[in-house]
C-alpha positions as CSV (number, residue, x, y, z in Angstrom):
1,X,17.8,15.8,-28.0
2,X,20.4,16.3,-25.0
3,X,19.7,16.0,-21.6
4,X,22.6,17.2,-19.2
5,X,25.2,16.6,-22.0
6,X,24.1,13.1,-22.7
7,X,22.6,12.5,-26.5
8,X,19.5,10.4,-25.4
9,X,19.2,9.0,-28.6
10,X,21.9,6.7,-28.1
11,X,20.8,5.8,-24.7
12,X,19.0,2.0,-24.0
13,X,16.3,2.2,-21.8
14,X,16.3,0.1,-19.0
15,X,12.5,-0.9,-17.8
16,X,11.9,-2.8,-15.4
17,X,8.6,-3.9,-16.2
18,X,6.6,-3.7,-19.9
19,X,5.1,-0.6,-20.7
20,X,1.9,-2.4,-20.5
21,X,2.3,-2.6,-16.7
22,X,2.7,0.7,-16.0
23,X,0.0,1.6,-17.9
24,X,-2.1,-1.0,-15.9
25,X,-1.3,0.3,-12.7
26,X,-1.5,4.0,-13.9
27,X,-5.1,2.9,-14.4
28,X,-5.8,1.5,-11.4
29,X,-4.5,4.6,-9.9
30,X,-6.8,6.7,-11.8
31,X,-9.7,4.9,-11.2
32,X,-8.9,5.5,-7.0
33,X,-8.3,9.2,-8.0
34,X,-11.4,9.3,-9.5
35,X,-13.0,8.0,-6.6
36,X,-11.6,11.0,-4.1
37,X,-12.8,13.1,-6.6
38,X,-9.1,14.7,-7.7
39,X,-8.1,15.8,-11.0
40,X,-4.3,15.8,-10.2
41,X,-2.1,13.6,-8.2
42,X,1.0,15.2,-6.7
43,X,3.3,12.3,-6.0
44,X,6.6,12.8,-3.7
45,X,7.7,9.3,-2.4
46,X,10.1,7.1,-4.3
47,X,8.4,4.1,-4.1
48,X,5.2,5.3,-6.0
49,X,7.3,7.3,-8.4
50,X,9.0,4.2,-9.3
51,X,6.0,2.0,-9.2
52,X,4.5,4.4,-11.7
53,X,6.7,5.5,-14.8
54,X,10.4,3.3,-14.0
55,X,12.1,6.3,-12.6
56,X,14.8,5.0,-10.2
57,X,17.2,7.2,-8.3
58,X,18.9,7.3,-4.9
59,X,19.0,11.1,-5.6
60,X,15.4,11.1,-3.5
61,X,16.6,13.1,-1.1
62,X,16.6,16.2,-3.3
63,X,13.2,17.4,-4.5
64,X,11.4,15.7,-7.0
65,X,7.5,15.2,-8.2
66,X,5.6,13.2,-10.9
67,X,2.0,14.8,-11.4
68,X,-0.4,12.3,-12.4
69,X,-3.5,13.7,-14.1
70,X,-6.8,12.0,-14.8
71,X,-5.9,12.2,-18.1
72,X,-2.4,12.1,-20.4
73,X,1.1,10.8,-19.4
74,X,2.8,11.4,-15.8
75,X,4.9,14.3,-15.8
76,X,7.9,14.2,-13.8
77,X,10.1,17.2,-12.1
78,X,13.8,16.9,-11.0
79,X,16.8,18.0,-10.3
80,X,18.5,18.3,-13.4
81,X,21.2,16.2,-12.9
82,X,18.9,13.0,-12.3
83,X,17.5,13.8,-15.6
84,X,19.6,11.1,-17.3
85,X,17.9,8.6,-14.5
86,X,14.7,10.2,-15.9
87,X,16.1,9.0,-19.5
88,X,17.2,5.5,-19.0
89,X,14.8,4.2,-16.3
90,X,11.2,5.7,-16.9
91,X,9.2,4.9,-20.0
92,X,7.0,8.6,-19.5
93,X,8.9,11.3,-21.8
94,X,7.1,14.1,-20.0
95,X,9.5,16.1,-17.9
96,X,10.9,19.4,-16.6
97,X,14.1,19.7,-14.0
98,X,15.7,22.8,-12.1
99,X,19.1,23.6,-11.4
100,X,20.6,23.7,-8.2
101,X,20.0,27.4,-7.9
102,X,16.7,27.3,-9.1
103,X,13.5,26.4,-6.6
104,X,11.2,23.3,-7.4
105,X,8.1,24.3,-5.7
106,X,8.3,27.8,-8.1
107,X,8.8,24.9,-11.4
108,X,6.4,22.8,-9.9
109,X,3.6,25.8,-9.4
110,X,4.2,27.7,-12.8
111,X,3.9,24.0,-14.6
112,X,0.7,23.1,-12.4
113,X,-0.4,26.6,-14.0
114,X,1.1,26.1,-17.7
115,X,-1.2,22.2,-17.4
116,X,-4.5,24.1,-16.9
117,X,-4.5,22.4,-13.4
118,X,-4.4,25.9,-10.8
119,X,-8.0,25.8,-10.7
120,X,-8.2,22.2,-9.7
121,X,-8.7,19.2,-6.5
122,X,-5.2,18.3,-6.6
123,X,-3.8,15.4,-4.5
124,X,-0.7,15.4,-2.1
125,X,0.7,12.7,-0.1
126,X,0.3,14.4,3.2
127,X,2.0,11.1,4.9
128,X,5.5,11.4,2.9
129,X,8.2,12.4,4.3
130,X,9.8,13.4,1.2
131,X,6.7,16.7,1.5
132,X,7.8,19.1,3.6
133,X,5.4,21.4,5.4
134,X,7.5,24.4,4.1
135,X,7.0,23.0,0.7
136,X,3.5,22.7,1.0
137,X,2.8,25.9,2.7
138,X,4.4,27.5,-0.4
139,X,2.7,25.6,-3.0
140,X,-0.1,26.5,-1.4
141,X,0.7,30.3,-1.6
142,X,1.6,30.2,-5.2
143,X,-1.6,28.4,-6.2
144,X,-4.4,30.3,-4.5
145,X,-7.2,28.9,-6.4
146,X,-6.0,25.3,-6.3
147,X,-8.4,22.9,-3.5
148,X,-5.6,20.3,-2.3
149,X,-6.9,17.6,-1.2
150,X,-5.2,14.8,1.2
151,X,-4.2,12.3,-1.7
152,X,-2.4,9.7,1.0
153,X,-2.5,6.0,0.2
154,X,-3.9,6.7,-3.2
155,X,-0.8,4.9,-5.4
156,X,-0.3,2.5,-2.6
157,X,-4.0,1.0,-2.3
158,X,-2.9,-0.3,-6.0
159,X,0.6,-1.2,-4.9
160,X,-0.8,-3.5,-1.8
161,X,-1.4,-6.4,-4.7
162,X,1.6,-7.5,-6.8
163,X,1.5,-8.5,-10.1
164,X,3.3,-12.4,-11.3
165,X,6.3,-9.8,-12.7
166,X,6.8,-8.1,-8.9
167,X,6.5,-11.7,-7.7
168,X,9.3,-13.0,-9.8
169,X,11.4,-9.9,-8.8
170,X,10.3,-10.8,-4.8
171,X,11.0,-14.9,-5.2
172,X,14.8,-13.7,-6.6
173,X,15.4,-11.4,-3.7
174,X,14.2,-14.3,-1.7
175,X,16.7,-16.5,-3.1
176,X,19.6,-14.2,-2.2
177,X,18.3,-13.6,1.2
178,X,18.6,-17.6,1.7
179,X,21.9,-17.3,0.5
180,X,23.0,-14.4,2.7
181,X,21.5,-15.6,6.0
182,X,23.4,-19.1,5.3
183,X,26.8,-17.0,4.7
184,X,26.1,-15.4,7.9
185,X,25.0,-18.4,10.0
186,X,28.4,-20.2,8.6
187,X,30.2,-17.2,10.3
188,X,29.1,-17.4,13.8
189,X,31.8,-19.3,15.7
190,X,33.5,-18.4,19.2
191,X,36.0,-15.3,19.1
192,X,34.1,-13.8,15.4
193,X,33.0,-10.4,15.4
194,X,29.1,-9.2,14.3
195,X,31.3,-7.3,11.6
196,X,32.7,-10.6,10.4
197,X,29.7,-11.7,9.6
198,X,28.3,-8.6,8.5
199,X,31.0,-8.6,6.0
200,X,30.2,-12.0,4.8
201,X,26.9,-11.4,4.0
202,X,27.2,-8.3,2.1
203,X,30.2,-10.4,0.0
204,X,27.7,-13.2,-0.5
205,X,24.2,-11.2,-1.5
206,X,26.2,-9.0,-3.5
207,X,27.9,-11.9,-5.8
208,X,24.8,-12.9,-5.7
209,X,23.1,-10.9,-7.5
210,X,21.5,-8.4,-4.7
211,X,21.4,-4.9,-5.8
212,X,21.6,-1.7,-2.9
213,X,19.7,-2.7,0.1
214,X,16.7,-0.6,1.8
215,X,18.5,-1.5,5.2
216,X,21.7,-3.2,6.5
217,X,21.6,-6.7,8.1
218,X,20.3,-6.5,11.2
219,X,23.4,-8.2,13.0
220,X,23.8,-8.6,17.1
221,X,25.0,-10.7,19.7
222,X,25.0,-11.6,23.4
223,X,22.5,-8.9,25.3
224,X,22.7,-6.8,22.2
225,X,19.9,-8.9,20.5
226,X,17.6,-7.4,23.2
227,X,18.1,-4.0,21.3
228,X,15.8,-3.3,18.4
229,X,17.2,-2.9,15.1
230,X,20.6,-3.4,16.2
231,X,23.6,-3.5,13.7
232,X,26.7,-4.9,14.0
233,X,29.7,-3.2,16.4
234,X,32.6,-5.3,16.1
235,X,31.6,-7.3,19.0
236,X,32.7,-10.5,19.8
237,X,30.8,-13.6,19.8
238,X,32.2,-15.6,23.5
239,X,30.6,-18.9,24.7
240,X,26.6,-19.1,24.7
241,X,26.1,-15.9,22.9
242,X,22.9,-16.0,20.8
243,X,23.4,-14.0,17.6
244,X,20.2,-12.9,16.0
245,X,20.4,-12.0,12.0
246,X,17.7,-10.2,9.6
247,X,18.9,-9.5,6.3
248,X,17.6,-9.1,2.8
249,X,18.1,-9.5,-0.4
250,X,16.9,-7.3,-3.2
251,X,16.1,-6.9,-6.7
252,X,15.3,-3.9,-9.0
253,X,14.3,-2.8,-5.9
254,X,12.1,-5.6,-4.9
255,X,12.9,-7.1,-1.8
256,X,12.6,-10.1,0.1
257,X,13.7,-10.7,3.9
258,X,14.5,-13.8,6.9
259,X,15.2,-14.0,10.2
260,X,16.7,-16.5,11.9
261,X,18.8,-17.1,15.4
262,X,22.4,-19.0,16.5
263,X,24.0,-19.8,19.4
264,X,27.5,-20.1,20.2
265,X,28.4,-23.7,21.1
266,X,25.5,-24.3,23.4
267,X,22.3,-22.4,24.1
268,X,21.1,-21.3,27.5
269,X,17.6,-23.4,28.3
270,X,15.7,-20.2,28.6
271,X,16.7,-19.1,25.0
272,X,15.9,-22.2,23.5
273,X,13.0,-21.7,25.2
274,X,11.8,-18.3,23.4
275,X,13.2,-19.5,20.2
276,X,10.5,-22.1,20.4
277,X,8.0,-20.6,21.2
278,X,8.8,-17.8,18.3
279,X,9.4,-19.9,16.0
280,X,5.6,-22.3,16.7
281,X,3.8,-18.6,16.8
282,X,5.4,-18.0,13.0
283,X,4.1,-21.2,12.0
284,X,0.9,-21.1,13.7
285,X,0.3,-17.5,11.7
286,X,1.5,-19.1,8.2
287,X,-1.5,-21.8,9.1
288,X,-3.7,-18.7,10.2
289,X,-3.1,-16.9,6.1
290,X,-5.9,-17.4,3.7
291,X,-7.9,-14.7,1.4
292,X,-10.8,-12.5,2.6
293,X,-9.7,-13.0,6.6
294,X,-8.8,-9.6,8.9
295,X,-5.3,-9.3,9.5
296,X,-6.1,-8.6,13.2
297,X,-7.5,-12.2,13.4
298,X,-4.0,-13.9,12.2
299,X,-2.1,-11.3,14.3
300,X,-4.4,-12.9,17.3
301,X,-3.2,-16.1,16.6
302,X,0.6,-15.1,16.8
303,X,-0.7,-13.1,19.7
304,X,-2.3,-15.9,21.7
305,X,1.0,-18.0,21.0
306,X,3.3,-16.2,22.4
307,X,1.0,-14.8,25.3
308,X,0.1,-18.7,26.1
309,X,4.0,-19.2,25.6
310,X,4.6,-16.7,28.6
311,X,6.0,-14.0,26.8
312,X,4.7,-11.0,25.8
313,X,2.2,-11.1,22.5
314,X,0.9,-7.8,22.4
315,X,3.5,-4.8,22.0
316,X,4.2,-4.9,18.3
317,X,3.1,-5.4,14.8
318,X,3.8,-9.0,13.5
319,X,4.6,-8.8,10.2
320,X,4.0,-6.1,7.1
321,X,3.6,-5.6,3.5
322,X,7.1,-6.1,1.4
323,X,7.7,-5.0,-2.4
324,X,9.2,-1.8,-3.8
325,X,11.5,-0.1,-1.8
326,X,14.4,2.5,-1.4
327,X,16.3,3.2,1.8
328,X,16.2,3.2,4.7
329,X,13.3,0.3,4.7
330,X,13.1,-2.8,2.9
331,X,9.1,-3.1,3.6
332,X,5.8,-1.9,3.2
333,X,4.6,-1.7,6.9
334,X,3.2,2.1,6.5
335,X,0.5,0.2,4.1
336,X,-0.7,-2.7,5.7
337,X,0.5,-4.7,8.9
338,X,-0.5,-7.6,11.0
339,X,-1.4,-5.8,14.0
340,X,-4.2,-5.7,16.6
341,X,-7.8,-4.8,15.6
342,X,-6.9,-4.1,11.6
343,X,-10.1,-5.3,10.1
344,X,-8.4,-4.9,6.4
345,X,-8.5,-8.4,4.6
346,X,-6.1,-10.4,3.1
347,X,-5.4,-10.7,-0.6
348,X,-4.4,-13.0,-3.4
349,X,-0.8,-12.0,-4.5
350,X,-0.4,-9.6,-1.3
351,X,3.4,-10.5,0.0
352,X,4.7,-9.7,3.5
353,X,7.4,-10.4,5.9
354,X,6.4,-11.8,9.4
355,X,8.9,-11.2,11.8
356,X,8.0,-13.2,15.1
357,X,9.7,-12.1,17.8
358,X,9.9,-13.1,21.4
359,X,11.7,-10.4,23.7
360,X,13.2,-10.0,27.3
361,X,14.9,-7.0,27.4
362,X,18.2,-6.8,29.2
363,X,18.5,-10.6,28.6
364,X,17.9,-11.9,24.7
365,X,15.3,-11.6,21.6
366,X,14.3,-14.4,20.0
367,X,13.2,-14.0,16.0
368,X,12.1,-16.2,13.2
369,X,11.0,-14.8,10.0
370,X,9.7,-15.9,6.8
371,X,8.8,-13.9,3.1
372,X,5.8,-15.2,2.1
373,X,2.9,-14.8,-0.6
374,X,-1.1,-14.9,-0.1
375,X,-2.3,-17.7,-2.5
376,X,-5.8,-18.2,-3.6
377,X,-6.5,-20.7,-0.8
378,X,-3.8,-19.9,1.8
379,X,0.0,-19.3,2.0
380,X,3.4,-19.4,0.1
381,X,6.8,-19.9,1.6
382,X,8.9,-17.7,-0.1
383,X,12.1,-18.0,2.1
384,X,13.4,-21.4,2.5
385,X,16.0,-21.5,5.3
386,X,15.4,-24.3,7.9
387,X,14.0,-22.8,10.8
388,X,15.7,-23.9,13.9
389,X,18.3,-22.5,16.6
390,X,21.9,-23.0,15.1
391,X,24.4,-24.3,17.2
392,X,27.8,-23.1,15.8
């Protein structure tokens, strides 16, 4: 067999994970299916494509689908030139692909039809991006018989638990993460730029082992830390400037993430100030981790810290789910998040990132962060970079 010129036969495959674990989490899949009372699953966003059958592409941004029946293999649809991603990366052999002149939502339709599905409660993932209303409108109009049904959350509520493999993938990310955030914490001196240090951290995570990011370090200095998610701009560092850093690490596509803050040559009393009372509300959340609690109950904790701290303790999430992930984000957060009033519990084996983050706008931001893991009794440090204000 050929697939866009390539003789597959000669190809190696390259899983991530044992067939056996795809087929475990297809399972677990099914069962939630069968629970909303769908017979098919149209899936759209990367991460549950991936999580399913292998398939791994930064192609996502042209259209692609895996249907996911009750019963039989996954069938994936893409453009035909990512069918020798389709090849190497997924272990399901069931697939169809369009050219570029060709329209996916016809393919997808006619092999919805050609599957005995047109009469059929069919799933879609109303919350991804990646399905546009024009798409859907026009599925919709070529399957008039078909009931689709809002199948949202439905890979995810099996993807919110990670298995010992995911784990290993997360605590090697993590390991690069330590390694990048030192290589960046070495560069901070008076007269560097934030894209020296940029540099040095996207030298160090890559020789490290780090495969493509979901999102760039998170690199800013002086007043610039007071603006969110800000990258770097070839500023230079002067005298007193704290330099906030998030970064990541990550590994077939597992990721793992740490902030931490410096200071050039001394820090203003204020700063060290916020960075203390950041860095006591991470630690007083860590404490606050254990299985079967509501997540709005440890976000209360990091809450009432920095609120009791003088700061502001309400405005924001305070840490979120982190795993599988393509650009442009490394977590999880659209699945589950420390935030105020989510009654959801906590879980054995669930991993997040808890940013804590203390913030005076127009003056500095304050951060701490650790990766860490819910054990069966409490909480696992996955990160291990000292946590302190760094005075270069």
């Amino acid at each position: 067999m050929k697939v866009s010129g390539v003789n597959t036969a000669s190809v190696q495959k390259n899983l991530a994970f044992p067939i056996a674990e795809f087929e475990q989490r297809l399972k677990a899949v099914r069962q939630e299916m069968s629970t909303r009372q769908l017979d098919m699953l149209i899936v759209t966003t990367p991460e549950n494509m991936y999580y399913l059958t292998g398939f791994d592409t930064l192609g996502y941004t042209s259209t692609q689908f895996l249907l996911v029946p009750l019963d039989g293999d996954p069938f994936l649809i893409t453009r035909a030139i990512e069918e020798t991603n389709v090849v190497i990366s997924s272990w399901t052999e069931q697939r169809a692909s369009y050219m570029d002149h060709e329209s996916p939502i016809e393919l997808l339709a006619e092999t919805i039809k050609s599957k005995g599905y047109a009469n059929s409660i069919i799933g879609v993932e109303k919350i991804s991006i990646f399905l546009t209303v024009a798409n859907y409108e026009r599925l919709k109009y070529l399957l008039p018989s078909t009931k689709f049904e809002d199948g949202s959350l439905t890979v995810e509520s099996a993807r919110v638990v990670k298995s010992d493999l995911e784990i290993d993938y997360i605590r090697q990310a993590a390991r690069i993460a330590d390694a990048g955030m030192e290589a960046g914490l070495n560069q901070v001196h008076v007269g560097a730029s934030e894209n020296d240090i940029a540099a040095e951290i996207q030298r160090v995570v890559t020789i490290m082992g780090s495969d493509c990011t979901s999102g760039p370090p998170l690199i800013s200095s002086g007043v610039r830390t007071s603006y969110c998610h800000a990258t770097w701009s070839g500023r230079k560092i002067v005298e007193g400037d704290p330099v906030l850093l998030e970064l990541s690490g990550n590994i077939r596509r597992y990721s793992a993430a740490v902030m931490r803050i410096a200071v050039a040559k001394s820090a203003n009393p204020e700063f060290a100030r916020m960075e203390d009372v950041s860095r006591r509300a991470l630690e007083k959340m860590i404490e606050a981790i254990r299985p079967d609690r509501p997540m709005g109950e440890v976000w209360d904790v990091w809450s009432r810290t920095v609120t009791d701290g003088g700061y502001e303790g309400r405005f924001k999430r305070t840490g979120y789910s982190i795993g599988v992930n393509y650009p442009p984000d490394w977590g999880e957060g659209y699945i589950l998040s420390f935030k105020r009033g989510e009654t959801r519990t906590l879980r054995p084996n669930m991993t997040f990132h808890i940013p804590s983050m203390v913030k005076v706008f127009g003056f500095a931001d304050a951060g701490t962060s650790e990766t860490v893991r819910v054990t069966e009794t409490g909480c696992e440090i996955l990160t291990n970079v000292e946590r302190k204000i760094y005075v270069r």
